[in-house]
Backbone as CSV, one residue per row, in Angstrom:
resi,resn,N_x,N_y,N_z,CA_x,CA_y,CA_z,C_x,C_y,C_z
1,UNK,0.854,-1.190,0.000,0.000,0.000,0.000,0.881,1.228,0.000
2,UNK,0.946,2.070,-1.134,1.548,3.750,-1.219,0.298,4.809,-0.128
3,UNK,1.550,5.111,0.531,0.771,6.253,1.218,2.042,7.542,1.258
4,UNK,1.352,8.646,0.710,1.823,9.745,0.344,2.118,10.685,1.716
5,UNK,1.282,10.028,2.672,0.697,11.167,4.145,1.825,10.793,5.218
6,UNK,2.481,10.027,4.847,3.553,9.320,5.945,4.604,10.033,6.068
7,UNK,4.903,10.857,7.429,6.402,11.609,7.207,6.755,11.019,8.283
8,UNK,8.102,11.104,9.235,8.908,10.843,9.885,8.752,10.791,11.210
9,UNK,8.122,11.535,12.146,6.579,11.624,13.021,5.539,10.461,13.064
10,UNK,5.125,10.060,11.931,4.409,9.427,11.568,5.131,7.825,11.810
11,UNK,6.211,7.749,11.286,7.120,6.638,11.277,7.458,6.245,12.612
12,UNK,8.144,7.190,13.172,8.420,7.104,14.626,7.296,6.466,15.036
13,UNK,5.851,7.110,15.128,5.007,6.740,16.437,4.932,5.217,16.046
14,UNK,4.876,4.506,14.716,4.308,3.303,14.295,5.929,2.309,14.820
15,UNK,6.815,3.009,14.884,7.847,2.389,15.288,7.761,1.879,16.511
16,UNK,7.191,2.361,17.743,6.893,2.775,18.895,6.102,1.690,18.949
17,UNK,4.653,1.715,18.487,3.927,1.171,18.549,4.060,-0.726,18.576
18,UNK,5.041,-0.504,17.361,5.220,-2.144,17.105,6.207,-2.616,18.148
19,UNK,6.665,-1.921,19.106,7.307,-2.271,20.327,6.795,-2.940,21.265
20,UNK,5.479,-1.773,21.439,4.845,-1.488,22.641,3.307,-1.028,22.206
21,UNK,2.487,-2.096,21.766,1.179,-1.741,21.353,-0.074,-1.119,22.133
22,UNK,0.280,-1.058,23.563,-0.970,-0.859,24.497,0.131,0.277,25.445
23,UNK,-0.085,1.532,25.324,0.901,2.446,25.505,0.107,3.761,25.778
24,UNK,0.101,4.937,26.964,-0.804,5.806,27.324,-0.324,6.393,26.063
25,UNK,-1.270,7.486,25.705,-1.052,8.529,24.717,-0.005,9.471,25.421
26,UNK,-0.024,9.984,26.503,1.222,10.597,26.890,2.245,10.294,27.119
27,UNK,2.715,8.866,27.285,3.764,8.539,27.130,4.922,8.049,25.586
28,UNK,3.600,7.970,24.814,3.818,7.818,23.305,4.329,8.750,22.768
29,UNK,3.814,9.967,23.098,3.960,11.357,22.555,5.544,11.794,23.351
30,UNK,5.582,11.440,24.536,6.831,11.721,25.111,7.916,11.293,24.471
31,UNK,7.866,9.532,23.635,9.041,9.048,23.048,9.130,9.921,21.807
32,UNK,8.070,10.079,20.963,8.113,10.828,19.485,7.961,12.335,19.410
33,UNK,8.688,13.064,21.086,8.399,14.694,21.253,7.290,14.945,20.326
34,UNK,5.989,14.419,20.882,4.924,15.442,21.036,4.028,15.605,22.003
35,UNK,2.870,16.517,22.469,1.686,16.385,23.024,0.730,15.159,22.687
36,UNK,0.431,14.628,23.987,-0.921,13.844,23.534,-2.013,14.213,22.844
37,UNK,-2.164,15.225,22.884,-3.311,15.435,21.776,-2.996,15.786,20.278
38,UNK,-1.563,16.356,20.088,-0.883,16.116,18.715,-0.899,14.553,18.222
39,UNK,-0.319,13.810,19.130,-0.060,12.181,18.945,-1.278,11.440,19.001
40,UNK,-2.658,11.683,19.324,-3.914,11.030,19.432,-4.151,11.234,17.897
41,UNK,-4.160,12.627,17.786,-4.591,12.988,16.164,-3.766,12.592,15.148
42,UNK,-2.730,12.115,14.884,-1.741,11.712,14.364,-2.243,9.977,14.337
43,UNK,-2.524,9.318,15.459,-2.650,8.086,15.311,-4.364,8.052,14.749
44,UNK,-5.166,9.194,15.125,-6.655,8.826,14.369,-6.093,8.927,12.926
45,UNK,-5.334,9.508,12.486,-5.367,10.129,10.695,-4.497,8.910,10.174
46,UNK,-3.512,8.198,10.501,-3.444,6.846,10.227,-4.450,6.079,10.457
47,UNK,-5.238,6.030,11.190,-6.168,4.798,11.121,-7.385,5.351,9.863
48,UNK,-7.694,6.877,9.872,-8.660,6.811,8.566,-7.873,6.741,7.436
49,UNK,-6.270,6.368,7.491,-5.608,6.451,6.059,-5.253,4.470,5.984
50,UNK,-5.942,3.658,7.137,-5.968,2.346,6.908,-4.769,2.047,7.158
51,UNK,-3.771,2.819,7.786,-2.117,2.189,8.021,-2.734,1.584,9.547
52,UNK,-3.348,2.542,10.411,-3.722,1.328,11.555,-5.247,0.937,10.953
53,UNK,-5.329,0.001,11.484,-6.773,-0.699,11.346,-7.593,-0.312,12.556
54,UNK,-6.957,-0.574,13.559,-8.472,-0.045,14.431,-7.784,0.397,15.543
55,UNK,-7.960,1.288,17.024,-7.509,1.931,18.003,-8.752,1.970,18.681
56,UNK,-8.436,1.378,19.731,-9.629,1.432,21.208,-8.689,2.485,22.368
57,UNK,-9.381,3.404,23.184,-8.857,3.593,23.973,-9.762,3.441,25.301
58,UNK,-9.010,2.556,26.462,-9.756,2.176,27.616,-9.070,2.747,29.006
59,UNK,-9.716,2.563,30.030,-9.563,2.792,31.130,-8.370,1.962,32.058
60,UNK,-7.585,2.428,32.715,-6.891,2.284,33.014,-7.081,1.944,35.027
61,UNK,-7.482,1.688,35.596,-7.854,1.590,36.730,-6.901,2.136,37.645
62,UNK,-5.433,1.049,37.422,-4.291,1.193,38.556,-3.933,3.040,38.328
63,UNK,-4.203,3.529,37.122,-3.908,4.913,37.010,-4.902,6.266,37.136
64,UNK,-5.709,5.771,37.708,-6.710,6.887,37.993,-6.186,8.013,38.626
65,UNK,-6.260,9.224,38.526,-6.019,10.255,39.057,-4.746,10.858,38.674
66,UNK,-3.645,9.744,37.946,-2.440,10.140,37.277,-2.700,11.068,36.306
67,UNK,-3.548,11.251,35.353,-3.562,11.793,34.371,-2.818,10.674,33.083
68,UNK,-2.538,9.613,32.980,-2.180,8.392,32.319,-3.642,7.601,32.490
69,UNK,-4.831,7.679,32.433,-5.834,7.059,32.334,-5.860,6.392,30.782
70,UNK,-5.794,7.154,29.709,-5.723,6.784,28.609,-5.105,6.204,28.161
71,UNK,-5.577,4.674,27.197,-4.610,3.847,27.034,-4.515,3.226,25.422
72,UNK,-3.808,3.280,24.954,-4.196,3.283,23.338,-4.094,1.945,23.475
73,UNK,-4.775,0.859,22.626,-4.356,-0.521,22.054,-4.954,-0.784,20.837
74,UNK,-3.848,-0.748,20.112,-3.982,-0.540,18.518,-3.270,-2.035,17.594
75,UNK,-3.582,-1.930,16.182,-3.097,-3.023,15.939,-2.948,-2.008,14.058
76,UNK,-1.539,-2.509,13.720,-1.714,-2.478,12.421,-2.337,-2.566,11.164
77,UNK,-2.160,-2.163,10.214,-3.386,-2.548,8.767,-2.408,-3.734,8.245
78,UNK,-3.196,-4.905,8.913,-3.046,-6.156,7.563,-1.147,-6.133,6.596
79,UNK,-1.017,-6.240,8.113,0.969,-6.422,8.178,1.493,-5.216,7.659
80,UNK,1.135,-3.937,7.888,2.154,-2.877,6.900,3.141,-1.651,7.731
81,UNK,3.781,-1.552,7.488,4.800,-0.821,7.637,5.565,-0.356,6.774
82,UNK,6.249,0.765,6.653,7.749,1.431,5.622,8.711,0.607,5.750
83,UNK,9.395,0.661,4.394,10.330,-0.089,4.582,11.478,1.404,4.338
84,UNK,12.629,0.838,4.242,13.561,2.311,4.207,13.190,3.254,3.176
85,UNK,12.677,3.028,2.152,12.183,3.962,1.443,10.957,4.707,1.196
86,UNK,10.551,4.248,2.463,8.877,4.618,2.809,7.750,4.016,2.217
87,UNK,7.926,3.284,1.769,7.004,2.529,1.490,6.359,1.190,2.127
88,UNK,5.629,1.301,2.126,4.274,0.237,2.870,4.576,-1.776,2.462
89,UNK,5.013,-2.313,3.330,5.000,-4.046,2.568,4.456,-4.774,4.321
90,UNK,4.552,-5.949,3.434,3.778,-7.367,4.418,4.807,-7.632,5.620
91,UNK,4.449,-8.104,6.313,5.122,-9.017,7.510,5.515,-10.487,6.890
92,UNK,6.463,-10.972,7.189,7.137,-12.468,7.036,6.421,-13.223,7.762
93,UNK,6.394,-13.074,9.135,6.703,-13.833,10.727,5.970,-13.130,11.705
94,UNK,4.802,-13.748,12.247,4.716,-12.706,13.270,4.530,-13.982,14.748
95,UNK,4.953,-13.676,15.957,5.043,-14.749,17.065,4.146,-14.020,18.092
96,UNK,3.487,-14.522,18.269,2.929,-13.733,19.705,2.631,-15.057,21.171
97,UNK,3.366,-14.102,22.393,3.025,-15.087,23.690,3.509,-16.595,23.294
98,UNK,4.973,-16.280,22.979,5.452,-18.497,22.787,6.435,-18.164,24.229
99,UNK,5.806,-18.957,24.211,6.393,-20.110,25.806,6.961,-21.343,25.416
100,UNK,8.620,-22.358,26.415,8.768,-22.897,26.093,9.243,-23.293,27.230
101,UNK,9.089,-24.504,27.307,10.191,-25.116,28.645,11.164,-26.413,28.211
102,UNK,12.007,-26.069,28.559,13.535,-26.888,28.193,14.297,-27.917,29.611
103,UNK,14.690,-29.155,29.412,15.161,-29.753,30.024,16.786,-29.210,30.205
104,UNK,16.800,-28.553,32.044,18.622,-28.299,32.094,18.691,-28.780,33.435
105,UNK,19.450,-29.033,33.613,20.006,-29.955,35.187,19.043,-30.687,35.857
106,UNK,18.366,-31.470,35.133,17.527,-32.948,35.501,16.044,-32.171,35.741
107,UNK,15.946,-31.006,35.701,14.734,-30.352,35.565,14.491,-29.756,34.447
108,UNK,12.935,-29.177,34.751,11.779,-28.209,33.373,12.428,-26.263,33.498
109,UNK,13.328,-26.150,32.776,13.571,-24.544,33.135,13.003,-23.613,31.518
110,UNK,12.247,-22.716,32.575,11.267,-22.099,31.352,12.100,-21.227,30.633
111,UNK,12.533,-21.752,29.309,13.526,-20.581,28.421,12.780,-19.693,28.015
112,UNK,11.628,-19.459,27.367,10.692,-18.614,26.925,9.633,-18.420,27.248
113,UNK,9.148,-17.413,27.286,7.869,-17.186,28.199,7.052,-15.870,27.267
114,UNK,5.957,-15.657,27.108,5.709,-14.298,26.336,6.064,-13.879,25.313
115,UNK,7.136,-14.206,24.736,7.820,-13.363,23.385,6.511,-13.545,22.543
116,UNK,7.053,-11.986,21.948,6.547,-11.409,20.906,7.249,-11.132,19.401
117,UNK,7.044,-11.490,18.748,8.584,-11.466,17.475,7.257,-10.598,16.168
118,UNK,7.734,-9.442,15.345,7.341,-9.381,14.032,8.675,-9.049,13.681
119,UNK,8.711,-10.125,12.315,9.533,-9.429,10.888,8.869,-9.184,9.487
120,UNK,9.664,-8.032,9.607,8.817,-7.381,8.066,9.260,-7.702,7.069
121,UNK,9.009,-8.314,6.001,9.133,-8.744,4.553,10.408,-7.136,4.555
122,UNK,11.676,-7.819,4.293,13.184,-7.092,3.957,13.835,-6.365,5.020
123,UNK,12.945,-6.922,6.074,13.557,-6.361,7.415,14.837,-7.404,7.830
124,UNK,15.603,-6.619,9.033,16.721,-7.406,9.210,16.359,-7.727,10.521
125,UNK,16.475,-8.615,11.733,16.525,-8.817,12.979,17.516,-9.454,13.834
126,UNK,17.705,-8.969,14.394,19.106,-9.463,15.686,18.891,-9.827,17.040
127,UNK,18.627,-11.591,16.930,18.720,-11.485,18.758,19.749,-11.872,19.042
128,UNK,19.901,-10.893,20.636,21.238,-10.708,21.452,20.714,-11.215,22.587
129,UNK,21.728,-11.686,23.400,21.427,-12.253,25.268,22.429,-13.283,25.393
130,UNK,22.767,-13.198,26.051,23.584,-14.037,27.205,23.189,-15.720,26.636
131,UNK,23.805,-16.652,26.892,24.033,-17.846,26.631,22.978,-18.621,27.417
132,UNK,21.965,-19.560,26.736,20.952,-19.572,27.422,19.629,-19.369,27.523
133,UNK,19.525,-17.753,26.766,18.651,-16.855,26.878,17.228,-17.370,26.367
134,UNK,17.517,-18.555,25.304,16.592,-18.597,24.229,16.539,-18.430,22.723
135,UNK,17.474,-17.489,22.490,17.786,-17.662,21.011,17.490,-18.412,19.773
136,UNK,18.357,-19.848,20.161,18.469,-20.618,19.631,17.270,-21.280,19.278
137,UNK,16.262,-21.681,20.515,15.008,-22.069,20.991,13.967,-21.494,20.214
138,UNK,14.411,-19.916,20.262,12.956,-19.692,19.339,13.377,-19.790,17.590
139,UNK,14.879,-19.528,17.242,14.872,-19.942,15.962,14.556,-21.230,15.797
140,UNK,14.694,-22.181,16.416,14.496,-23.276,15.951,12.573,-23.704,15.952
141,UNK,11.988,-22.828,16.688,10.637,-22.976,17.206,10.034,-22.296,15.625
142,UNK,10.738,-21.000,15.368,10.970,-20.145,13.738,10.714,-20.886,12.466
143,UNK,11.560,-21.807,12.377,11.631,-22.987,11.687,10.674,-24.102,11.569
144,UNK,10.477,-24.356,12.684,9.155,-25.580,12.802,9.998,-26.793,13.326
145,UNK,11.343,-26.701,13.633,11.920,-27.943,14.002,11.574,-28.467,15.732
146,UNK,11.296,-27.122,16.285,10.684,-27.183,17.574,9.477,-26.464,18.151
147,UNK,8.315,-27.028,18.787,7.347,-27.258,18.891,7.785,-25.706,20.122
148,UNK,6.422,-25.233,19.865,6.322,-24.110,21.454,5.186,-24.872,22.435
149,UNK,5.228,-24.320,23.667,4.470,-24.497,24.754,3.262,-23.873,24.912
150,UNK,3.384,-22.782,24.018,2.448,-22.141,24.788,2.462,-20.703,23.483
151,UNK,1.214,-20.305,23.110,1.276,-19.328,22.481,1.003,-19.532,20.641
152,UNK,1.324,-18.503,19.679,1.003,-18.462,18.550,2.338,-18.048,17.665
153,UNK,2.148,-18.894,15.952,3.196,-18.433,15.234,2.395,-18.355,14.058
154,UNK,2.804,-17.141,13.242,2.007,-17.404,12.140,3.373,-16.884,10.797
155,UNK,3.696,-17.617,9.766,4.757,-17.393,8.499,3.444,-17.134,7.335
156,UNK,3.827,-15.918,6.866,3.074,-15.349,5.990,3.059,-16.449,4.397
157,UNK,2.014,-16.526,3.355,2.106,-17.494,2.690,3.276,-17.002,1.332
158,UNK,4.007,-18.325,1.335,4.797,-17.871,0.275,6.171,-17.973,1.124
159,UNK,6.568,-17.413,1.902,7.744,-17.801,3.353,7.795,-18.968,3.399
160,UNK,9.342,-19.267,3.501,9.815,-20.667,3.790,10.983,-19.790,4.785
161,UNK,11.105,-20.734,5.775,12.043,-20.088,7.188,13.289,-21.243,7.032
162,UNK,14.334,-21.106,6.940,15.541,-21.881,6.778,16.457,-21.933,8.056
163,UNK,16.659,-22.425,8.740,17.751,-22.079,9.669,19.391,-22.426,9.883
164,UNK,20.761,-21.948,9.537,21.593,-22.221,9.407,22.342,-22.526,10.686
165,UNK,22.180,-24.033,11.326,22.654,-24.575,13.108,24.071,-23.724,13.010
166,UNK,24.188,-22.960,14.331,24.942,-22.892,14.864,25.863,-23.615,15.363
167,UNK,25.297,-25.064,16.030,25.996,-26.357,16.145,25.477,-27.450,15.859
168,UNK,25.454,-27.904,14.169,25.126,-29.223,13.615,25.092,-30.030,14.622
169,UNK,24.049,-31.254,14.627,23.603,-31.960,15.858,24.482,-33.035,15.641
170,UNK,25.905,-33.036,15.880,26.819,-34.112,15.541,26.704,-35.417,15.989
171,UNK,26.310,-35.489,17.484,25.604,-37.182,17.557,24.814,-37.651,17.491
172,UNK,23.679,-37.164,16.594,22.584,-37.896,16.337,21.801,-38.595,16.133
173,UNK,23.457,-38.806,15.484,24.043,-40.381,14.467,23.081,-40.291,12.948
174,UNK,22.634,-38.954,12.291,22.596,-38.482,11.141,23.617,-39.143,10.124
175,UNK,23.348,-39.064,8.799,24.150,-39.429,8.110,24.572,-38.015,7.274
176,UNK,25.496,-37.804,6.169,25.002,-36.200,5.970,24.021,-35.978,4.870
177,UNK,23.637,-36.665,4.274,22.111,-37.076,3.074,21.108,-36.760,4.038
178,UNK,21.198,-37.547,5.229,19.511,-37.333,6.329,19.576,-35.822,6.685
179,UNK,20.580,-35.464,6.967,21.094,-34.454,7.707,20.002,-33.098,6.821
180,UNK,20.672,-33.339,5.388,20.514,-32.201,4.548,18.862,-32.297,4.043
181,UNK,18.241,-33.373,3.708,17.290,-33.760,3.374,16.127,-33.020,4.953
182,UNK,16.521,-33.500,5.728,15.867,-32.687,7.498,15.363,-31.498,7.221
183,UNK,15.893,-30.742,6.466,15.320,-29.251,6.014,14.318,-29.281,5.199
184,UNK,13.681,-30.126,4.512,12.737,-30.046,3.585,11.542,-31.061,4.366
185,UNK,11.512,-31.477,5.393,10.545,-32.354,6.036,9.349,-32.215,5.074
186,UNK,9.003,-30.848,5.184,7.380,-30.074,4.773,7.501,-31.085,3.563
187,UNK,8.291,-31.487,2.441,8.266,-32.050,0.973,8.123,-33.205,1.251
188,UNK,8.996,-33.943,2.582,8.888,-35.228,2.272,7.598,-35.564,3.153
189,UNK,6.653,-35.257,4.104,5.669,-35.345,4.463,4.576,-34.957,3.108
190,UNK,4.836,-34.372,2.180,3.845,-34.095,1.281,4.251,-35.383,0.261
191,UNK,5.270,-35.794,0.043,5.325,-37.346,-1.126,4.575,-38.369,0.020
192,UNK,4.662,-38.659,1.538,4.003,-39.250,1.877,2.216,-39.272,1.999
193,UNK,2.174,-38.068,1.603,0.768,-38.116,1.566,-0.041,-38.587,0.154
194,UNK,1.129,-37.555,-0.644,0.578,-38.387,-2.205,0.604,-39.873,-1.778
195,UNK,1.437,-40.369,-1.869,1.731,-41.839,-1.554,0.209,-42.598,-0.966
196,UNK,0.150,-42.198,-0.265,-1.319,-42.809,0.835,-2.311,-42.190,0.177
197,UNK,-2.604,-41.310,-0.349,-3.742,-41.248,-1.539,-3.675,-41.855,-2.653
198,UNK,-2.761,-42.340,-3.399,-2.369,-43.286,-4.521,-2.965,-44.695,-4.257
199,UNK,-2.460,-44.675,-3.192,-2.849,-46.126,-2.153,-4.390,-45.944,-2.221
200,UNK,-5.006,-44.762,-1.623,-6.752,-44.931,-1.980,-7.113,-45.133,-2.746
201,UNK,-6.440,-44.826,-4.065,-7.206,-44.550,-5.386,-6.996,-45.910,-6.036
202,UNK,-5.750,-46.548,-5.738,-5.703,-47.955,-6.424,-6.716,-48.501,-5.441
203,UNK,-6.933,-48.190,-4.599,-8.061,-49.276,-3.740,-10.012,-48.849,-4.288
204,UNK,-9.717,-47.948,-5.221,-11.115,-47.836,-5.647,-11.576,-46.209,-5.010
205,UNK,-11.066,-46.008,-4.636,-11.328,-44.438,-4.110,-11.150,-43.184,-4.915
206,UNK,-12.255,-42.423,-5.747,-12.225,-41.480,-6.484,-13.077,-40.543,-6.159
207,UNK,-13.514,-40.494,-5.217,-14.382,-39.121,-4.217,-13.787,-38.150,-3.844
208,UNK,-14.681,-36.684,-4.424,-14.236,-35.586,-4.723,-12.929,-34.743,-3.814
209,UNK,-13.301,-35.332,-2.470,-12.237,-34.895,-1.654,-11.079,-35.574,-1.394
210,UNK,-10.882,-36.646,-1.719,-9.460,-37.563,-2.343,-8.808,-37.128,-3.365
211,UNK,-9.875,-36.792,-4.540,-8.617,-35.926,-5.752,-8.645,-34.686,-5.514
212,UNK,-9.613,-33.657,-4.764,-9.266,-32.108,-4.343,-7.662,-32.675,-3.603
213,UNK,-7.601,-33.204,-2.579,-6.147,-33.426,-1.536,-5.425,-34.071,-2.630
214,UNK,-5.439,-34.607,-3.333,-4.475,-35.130,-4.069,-3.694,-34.524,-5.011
215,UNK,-4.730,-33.291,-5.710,-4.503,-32.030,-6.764,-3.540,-31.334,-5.796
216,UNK,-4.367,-30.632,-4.425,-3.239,-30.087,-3.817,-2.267,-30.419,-3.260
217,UNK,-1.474,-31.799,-3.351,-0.342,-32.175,-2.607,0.559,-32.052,-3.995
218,UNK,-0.037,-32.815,-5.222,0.296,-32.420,-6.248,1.300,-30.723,-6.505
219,UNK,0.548,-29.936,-6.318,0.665,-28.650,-6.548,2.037,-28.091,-5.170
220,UNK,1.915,-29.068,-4.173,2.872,-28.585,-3.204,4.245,-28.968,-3.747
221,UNK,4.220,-30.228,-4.128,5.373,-30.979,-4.499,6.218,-30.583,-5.650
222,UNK,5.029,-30.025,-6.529,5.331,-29.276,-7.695,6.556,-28.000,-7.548
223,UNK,6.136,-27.279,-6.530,6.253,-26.209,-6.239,7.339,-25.780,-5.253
224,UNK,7.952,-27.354,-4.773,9.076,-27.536,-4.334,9.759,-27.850,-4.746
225,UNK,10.042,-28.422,-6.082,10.979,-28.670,-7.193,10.601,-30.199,-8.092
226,UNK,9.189,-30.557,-7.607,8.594,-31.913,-8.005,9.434,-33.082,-8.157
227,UNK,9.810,-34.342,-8.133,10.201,-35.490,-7.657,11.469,-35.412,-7.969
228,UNK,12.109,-34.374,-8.340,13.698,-34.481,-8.539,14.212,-33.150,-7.491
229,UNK,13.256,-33.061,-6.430,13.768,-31.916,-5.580,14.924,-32.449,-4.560
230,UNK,15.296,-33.732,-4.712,16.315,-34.695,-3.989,17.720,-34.486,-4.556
231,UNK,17.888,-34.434,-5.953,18.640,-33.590,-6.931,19.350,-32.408,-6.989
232,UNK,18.114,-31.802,-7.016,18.704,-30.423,-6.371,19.449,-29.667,-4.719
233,UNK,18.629,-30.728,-4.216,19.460,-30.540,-2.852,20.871,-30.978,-2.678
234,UNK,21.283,-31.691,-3.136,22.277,-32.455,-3.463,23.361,-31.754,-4.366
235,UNK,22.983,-30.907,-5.370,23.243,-29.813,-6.321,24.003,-29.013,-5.312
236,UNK,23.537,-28.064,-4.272,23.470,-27.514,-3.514,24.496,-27.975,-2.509
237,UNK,24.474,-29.154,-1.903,25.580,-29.420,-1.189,27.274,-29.636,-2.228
238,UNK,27.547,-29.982,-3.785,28.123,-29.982,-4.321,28.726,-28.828,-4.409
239,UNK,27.735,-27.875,-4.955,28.335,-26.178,-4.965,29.171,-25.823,-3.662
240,UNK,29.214,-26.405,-2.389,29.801,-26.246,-1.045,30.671,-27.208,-1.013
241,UNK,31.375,-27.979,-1.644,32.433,-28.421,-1.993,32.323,-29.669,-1.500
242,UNK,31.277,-30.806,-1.343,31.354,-31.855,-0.983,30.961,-32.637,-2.274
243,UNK,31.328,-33.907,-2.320,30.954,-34.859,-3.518,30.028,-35.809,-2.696
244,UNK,29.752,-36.822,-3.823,28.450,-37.898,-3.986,29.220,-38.691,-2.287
245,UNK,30.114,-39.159,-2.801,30.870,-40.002,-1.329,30.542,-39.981,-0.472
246,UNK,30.403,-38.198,-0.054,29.975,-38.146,1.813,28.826,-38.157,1.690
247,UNK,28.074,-38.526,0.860,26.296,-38.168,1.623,26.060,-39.126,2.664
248,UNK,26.801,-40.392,2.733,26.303,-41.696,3.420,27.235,-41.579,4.890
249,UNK,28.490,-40.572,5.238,29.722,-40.309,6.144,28.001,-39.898,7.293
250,UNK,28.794,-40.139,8.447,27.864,-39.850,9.912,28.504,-38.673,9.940
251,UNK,27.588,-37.419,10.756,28.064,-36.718,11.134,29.040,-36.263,11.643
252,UNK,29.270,-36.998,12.623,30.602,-36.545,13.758,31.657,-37.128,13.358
253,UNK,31.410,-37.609,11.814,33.008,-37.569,10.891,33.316,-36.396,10.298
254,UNK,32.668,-35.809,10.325,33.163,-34.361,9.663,33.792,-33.134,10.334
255,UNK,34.446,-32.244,10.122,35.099,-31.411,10.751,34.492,-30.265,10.948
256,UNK,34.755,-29.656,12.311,33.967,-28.400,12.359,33.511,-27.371,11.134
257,UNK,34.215,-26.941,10.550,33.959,-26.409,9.365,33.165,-27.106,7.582
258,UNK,33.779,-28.390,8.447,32.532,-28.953,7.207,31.523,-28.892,7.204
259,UNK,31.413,-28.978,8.710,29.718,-29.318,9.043,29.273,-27.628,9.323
260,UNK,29.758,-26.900,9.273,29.171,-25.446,9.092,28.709,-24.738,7.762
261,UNK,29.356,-25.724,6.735,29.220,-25.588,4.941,28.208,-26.479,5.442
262,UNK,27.600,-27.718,5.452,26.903,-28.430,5.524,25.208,-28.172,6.275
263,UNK,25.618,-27.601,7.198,24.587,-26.232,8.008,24.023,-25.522,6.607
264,UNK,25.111,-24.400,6.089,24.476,-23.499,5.452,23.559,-24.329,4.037
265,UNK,24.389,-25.627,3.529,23.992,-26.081,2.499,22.282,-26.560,3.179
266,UNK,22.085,-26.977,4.180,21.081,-27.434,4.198,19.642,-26.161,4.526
267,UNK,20.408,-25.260,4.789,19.801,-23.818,4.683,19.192,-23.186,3.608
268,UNK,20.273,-23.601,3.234,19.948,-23.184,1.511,18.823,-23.750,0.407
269,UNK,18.685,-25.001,0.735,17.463,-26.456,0.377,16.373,-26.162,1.067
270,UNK,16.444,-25.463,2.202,15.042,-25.334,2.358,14.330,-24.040,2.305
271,UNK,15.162,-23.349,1.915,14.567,-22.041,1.224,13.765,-22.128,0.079
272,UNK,14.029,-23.385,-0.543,13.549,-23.683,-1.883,14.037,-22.599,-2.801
273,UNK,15.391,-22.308,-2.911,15.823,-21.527,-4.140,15.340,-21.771,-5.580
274,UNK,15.061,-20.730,-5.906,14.550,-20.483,-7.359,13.603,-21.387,-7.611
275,UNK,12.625,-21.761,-6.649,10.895,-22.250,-7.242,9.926,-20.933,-6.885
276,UNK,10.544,-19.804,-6.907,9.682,-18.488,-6.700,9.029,-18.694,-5.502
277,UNK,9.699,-18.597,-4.098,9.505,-18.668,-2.657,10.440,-17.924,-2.203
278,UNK,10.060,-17.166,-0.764,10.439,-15.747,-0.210,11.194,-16.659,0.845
279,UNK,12.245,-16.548,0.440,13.055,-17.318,2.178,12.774,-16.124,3.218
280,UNK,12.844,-16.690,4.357,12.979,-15.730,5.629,14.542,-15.744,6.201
């Protein structure tokens, strides 16, 4: 969406906002030097220009008599934001409230609790913290390789999320073929499904919702590089300087740095390069 009305003011407060969505009007106005009633009117004229979608403002109880009674809780228009050149695009990723609990010293210790994550289609993001923190946990939660506890993830359509391990899971007892192939699960769960509908259909099964699921697994598989997408992954680990030989080598034969080419190669496969898909 082009919007002509957006200046720098404008940017700021929405900057703000995607921080900190439920925020008094006077304290909003304090981060983006203005008055609350400059910054109220500023956030109504985005919402009749559809950059926010809707703004409630409610009562505040614990703040009565502060003069902080007013409390904005607003939500964006249908993922948009500027990108550096001011212009309006989609969200990738958005996480809200994931919780996670992780096994460390023979107990349940809660690594994540609450997070909130948006990335914007060409945005860049950096998490920082101490060893521990979670990081790792929620990229991998990012990915789909690990399940959350608690809370919501939603990858915009067309996004494929890749993740390049920090530390390849060397005893897994992986081979490096399983290893690299692990990144495309989503493909090989979709040949298993063709598979088991094939299986219906030789058994006499041609009802409308067997070939609708069958058209669309069709169309997934397609769209991941269709039955030679095993090929190409493989392509991919070649370009990173390994041959046919090691696909069958176990992991924890390889050397730190192999297995960090081997990381990125399998990063790279599940981006689905060049089948017209938006890696994250």
């Amino acid at each position: 969406m082009e919007t002509a009305a957006i200046d720098d003011l404008d940017r700021a407060i929405l900057d703000e906002l995607r921080i900190d969505g439920r925020i008094s009007w006077r304290e909003l106005g304090e981060r983006v030097g203005l008055g609350a009633t400059a910054t109220a009117d500023r956030v109504r004229r985005l919402t009749d220009a559809g950059v926010i979608t809707r703004f409630t403002t409610v009562i505040d109880p614990a703040a009565r008599g502060s003069g902080l009674r007013a409390i904005v809780d607003l939500r964006l228009g249908a993922g948009t934001h500027p990108d550096e050149f001011g212009r309006w695009s989609s969200h990738s990723a958005e996480v809200q409230g994931i919780g996670k609990e992780c096994e460390a010293d023979g107990g349940e210790n809660r690594v994540l609790e609450g997070v909130n994550l948006l990335v914007w289609h060409g945005g860049r993001v950096g998490l920082v913290g101490p060893n521990g923190a979670g990081k790792s946990t929620l990229l991998r939660i990012l990915s789909g390789e690990m399940a959350a506890d608690s809370g919501s993830m939603t990858i915009h359509k067309g996004v494929k999320v890749a993740l390049h391990d920090q530390r390849p899971p060397r005893d897994s007892g992986l081979t490096l073929e399983d290893y690299l192939y692990s990144g495309r699960a989503d493909t090989i769960e979709t040949e298993k499904e063709l598979e088991a509908l094939e299986q219906r259909m030789s058994d006499g099964d041609h009802g409308e919702e067997t070939m609708r699921r069958y058209t669309s697994a069709q169309q997934r598989l397609e769209l991941a590089g269709g039955y030679r997408w095993r090929d190409e992954v493989v392509s991919v680990l070649r370009g990173l300087g390994f041959d046919d030989s090691q696909l069958t080598r176990q992991l924890d034969t390889f050397s730190g740095g192999e297995l960090t080419r081997a990381s990125l190669a399998r990063a790279l496969a599940a981006g689905y390069l060049g089948q017209g898909t938006e890696p994250l």
